[in-house]
KEZADREN-538705 format. One line per 8 residues: their letters; for each residue x, y, z of N, C-alpha, C, O. Coordinates in Angstrom, 3 decimals. Each point is the difference from the previous one (the first is absolute). Example, Ala and Ser with C-alpha at 12.3 -4.5 7.8 and 13.67 -1.06 7.14 Angstrom:
% residues 2
as = 13.190/-5.690/7.800/-0.890/1.190/0.000/0.900/1.200/0.000/1.036/-0.019/0.665; -1.386/1.069/-1.385/0.820/1.190/0.060/-0.770/1.090/0.730/0.509/1.108/0.169
END
This chain:
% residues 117
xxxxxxxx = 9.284/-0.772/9.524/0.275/-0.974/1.047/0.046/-1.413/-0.581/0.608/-0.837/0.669; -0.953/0.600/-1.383/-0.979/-1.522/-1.238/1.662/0.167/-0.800/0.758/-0.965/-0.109; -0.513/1.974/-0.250/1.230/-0.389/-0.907/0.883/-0.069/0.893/0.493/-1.125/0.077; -0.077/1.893/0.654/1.156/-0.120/0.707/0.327/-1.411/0.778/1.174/-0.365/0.053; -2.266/-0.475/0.585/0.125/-1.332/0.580/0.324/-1.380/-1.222/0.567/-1.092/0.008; -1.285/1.913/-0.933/-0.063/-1.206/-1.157/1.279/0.019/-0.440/0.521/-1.097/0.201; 0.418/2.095/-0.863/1.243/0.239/-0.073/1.042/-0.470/0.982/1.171/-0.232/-0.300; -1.851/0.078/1.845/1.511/-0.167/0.934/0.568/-1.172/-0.392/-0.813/-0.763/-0.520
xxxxxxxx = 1.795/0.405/0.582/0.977/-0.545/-0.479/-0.482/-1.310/1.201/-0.362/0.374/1.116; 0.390/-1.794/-1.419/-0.360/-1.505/1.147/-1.335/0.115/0.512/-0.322/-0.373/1.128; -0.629/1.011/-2.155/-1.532/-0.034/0.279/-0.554/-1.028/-1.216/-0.124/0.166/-1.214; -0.131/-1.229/2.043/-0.450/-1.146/-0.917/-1.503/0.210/-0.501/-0.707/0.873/0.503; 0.286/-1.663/-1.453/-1.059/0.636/-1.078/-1.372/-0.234/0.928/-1.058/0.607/-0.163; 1.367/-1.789/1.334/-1.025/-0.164/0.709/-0.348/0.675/0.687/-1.183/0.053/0.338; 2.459/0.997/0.285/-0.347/1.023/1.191/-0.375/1.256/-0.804/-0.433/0.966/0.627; 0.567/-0.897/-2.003/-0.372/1.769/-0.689/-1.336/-0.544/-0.351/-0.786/0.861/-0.396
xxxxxxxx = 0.348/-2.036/0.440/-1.446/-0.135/-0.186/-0.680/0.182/1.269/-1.058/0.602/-0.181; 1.245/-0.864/1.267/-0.760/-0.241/1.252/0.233/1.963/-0.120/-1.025/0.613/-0.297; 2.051/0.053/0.480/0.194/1.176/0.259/-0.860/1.037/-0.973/-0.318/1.077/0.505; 0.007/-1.294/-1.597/-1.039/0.516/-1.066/-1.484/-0.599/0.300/-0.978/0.739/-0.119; 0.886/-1.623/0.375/-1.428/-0.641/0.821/0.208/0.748/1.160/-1.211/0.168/0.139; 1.619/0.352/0.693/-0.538/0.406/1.312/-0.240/1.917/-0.484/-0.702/0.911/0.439; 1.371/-1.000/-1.164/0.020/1.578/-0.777/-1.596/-0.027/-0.467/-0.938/0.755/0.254; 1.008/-1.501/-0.746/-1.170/-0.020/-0.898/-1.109/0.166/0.528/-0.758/0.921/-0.305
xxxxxxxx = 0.363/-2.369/1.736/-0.563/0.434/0.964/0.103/1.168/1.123/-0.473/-0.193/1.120; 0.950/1.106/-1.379/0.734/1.401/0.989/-1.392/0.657/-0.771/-1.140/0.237/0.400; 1.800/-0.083/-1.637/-1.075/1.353/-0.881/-1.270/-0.193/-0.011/-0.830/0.907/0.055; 0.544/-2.282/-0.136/-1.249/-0.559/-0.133/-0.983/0.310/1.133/-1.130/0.470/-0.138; 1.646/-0.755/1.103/-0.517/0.651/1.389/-0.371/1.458/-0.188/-0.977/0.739/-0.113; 2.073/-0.738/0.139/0.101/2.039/0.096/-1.257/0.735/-1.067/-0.914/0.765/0.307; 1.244/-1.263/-1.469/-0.406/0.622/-1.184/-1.640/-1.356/-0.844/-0.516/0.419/-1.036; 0.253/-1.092/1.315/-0.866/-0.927/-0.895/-1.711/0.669/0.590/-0.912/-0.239/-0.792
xxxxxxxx = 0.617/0.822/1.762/-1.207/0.695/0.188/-0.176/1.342/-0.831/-1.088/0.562/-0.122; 2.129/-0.166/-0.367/-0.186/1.159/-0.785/0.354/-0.006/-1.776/-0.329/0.670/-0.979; 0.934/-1.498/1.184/0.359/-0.736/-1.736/-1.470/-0.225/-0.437/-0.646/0.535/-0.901; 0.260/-1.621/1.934/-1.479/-0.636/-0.566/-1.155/0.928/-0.474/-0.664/-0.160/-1.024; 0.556/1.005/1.800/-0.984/1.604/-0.023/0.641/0.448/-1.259/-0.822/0.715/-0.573; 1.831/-0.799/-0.070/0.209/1.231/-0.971/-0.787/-0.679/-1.397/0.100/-1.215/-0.175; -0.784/1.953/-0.678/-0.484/-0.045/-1.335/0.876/-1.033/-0.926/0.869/-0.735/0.469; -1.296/0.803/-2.115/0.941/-0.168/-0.930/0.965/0.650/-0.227/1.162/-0.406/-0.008
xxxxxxxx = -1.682/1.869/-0.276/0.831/0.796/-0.369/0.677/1.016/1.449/0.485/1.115/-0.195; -0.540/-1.505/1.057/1.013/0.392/1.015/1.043/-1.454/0.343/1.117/-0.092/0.509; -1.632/-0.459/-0.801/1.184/-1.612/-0.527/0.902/0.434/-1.043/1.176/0.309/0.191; -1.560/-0.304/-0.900/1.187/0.693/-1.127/0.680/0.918/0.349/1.224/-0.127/-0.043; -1.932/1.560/0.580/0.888/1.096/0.323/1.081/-0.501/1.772/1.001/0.518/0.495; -1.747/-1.549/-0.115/1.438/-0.384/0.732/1.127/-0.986/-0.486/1.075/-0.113/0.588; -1.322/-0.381/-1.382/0.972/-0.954/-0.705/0.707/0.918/-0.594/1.215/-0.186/0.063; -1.724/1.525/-0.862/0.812/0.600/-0.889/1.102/0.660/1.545/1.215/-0.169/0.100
xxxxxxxx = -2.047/0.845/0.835/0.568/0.626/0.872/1.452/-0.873/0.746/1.108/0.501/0.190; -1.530/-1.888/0.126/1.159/-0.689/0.050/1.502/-0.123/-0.740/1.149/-0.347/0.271; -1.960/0.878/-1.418/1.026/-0.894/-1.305/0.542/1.403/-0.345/1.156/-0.163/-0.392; -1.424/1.224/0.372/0.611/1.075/0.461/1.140/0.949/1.232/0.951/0.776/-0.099; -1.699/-1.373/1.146/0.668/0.003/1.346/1.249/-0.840/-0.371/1.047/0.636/0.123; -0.912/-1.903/-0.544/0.838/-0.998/0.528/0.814/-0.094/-1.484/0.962/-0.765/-0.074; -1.311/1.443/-0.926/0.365/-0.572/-1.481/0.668/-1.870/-0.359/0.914/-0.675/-0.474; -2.053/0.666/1.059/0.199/-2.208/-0.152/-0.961/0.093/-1.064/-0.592/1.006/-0.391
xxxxxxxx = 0.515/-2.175/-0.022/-1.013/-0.030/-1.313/-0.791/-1.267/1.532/0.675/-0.674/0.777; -2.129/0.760/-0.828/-0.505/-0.564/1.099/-0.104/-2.103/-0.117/0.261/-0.794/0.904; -0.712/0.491/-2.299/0.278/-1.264/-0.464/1.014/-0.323/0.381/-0.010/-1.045/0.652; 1.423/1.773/-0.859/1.314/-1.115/0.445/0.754/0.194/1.368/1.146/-0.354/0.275; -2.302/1.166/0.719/0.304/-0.058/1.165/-0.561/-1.455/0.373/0.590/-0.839/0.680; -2.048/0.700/-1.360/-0.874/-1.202/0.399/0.882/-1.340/-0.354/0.135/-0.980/0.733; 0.401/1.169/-1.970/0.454/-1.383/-0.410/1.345/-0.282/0.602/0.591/-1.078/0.060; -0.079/2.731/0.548/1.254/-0.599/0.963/-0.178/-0.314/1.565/0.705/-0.782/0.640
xxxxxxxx = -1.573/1.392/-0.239/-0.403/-0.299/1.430/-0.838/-1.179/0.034/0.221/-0.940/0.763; -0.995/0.976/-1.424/-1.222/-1.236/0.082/0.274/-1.123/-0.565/0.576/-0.965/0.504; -0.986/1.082/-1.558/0.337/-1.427/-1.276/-0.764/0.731/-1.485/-0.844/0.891/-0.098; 1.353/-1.472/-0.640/-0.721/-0.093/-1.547/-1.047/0.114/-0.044/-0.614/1.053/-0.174; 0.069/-2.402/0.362/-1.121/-0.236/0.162/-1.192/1.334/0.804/-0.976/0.212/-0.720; 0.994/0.517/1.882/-0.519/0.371/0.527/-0.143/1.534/-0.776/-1.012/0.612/-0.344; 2.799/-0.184/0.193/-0.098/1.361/-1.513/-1.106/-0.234/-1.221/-0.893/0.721/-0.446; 1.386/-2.137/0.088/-1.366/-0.132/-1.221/-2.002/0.272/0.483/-0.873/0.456/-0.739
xxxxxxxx = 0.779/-0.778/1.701/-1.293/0.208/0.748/-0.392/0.899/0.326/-1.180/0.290/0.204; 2.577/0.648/-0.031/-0.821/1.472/0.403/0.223/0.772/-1.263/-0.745/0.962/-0.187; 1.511/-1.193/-0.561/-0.141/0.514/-1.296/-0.865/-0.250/-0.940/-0.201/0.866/-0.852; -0.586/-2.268/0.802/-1.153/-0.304/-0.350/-1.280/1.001/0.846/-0.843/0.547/-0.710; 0.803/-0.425/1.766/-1.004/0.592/1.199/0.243/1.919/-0.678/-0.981/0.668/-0.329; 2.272/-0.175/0.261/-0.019/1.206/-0.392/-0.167/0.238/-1.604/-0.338/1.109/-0.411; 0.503/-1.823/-0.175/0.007/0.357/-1.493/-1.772/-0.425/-0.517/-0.594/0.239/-1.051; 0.198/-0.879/2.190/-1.810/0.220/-0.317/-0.678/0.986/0.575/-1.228/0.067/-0.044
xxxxxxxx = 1.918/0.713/0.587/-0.095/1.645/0.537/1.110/1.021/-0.368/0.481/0.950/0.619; -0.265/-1.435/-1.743/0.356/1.255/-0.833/1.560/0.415/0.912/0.455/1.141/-0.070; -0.042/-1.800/0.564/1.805/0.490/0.644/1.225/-1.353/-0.627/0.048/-1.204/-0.248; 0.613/2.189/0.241/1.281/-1.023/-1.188/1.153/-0.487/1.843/0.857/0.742/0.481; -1.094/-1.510/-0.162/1.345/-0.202/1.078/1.401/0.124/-0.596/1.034/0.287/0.604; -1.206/-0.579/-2.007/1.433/-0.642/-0.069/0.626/1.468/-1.027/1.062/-0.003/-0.622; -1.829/0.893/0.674/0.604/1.593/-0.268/0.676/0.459/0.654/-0.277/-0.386/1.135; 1.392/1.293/-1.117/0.750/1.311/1.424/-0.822/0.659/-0.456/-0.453/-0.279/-1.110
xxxxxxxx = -0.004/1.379/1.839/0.059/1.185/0.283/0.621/0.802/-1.090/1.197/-0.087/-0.270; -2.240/1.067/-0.507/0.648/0.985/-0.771/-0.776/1.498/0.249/-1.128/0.361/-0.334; 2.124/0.300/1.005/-1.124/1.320/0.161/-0.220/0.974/-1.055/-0.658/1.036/-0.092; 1.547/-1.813/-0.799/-0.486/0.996/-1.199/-1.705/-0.257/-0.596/-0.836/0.818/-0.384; 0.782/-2.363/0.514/-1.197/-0.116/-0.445/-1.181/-0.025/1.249/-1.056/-0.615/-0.139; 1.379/1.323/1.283/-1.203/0.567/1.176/0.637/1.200/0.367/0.736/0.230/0.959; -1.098/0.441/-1.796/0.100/1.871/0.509/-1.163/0.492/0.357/-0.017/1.231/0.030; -1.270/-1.928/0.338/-0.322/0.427/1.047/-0.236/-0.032/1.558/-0.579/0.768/0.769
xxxxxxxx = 1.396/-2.207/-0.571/0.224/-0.915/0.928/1.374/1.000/0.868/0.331/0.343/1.135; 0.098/-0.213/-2.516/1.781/0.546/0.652/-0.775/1.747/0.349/0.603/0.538/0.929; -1.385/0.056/-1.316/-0.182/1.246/0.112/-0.936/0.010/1.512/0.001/1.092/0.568; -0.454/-1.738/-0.176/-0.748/-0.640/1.012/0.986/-0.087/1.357/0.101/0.647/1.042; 0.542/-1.762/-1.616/1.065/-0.257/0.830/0.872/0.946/0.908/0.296/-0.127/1.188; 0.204/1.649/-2.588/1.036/0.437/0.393/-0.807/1.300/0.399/0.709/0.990/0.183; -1.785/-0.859/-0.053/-1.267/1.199/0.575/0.563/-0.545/1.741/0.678/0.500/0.897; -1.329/-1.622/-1.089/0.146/-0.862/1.712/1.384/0.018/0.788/0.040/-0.209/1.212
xxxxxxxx = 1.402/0.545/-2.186/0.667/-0.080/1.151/0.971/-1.011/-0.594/1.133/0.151/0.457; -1.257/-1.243/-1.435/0.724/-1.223/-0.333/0.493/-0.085/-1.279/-0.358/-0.880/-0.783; 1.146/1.726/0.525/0.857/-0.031/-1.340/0.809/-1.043/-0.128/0.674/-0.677/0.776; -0.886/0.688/-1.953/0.893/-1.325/-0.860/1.133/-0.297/0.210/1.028/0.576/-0.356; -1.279/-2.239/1.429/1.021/-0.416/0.537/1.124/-0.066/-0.785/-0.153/-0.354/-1.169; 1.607/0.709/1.699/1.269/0.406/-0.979/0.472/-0.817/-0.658/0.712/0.523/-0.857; -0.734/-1.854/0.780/0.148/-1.234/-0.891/-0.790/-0.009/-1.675/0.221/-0.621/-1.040; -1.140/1.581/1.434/-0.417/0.320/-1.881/0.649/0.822/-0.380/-0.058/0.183/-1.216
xxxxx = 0.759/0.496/1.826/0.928/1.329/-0.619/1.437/-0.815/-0.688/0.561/0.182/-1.080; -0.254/-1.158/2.233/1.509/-0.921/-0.595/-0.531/-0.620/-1.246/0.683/0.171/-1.009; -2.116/-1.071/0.870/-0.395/-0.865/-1.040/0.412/1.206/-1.074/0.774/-0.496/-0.819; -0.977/1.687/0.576/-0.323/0.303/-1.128/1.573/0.754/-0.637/0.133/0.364/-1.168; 0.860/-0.264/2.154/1.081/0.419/-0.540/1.015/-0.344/0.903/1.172/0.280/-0.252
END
């Protein structure tokens, strides 16, 4: 929804900001009582889970939606807990994440199949 508005064609930079700020505040609502509750290491396994789901590398969603500045902060904030933002997703190197995954029902979204040939 975030790309598709940002892309429309006579959407000035002021209105894809107000429109990613109200996004932002959408999830935040929805989702910031249960983010907060999760551990370290269920922080990571949702970042990886994101960055899997969505194959974005999660840093240059931040530095394109947000600003620089704010990517560098949380990449400072994750890389002192042991998570790389500015990595994709490689399921070669979480086979047991992906074996997990595809037990549950959620096989490897089809965009890693194009990356690799």
């Amino acid at each position: 929804e975030i790309n598709a508005k940002v892309e429309e064609p006579g959407v000035t930079k002021k209105n894809k900001r107000r429109f990613v700020n109200a996004k932002e505040d959408e999830m935040r609502d929805r989702f910031e009582d249960k983010i907060k509750d999760l551990n370290v290491t269920q922080g990571i396994l949702l970042v990886k889970l994101i960055a899997r789901q969505t194959d974005l590398n999660i840093y240059k969603i931040l530095q394109e939606f947000k600003n620089p500045i704010t990517a560098i902060k949380w990449q400072a904030w994750a890389r002192l807990h042991g998570i790389d933002l500015n990595r994709k997703y490689d399921p070669e190197k979480e086979p047991w994440l992906e074996l997990i995954m595809e037990d549950l029902g959620y096989p490897l979204p089809a965009a890693y199949a194009m990356n690799k040939g």
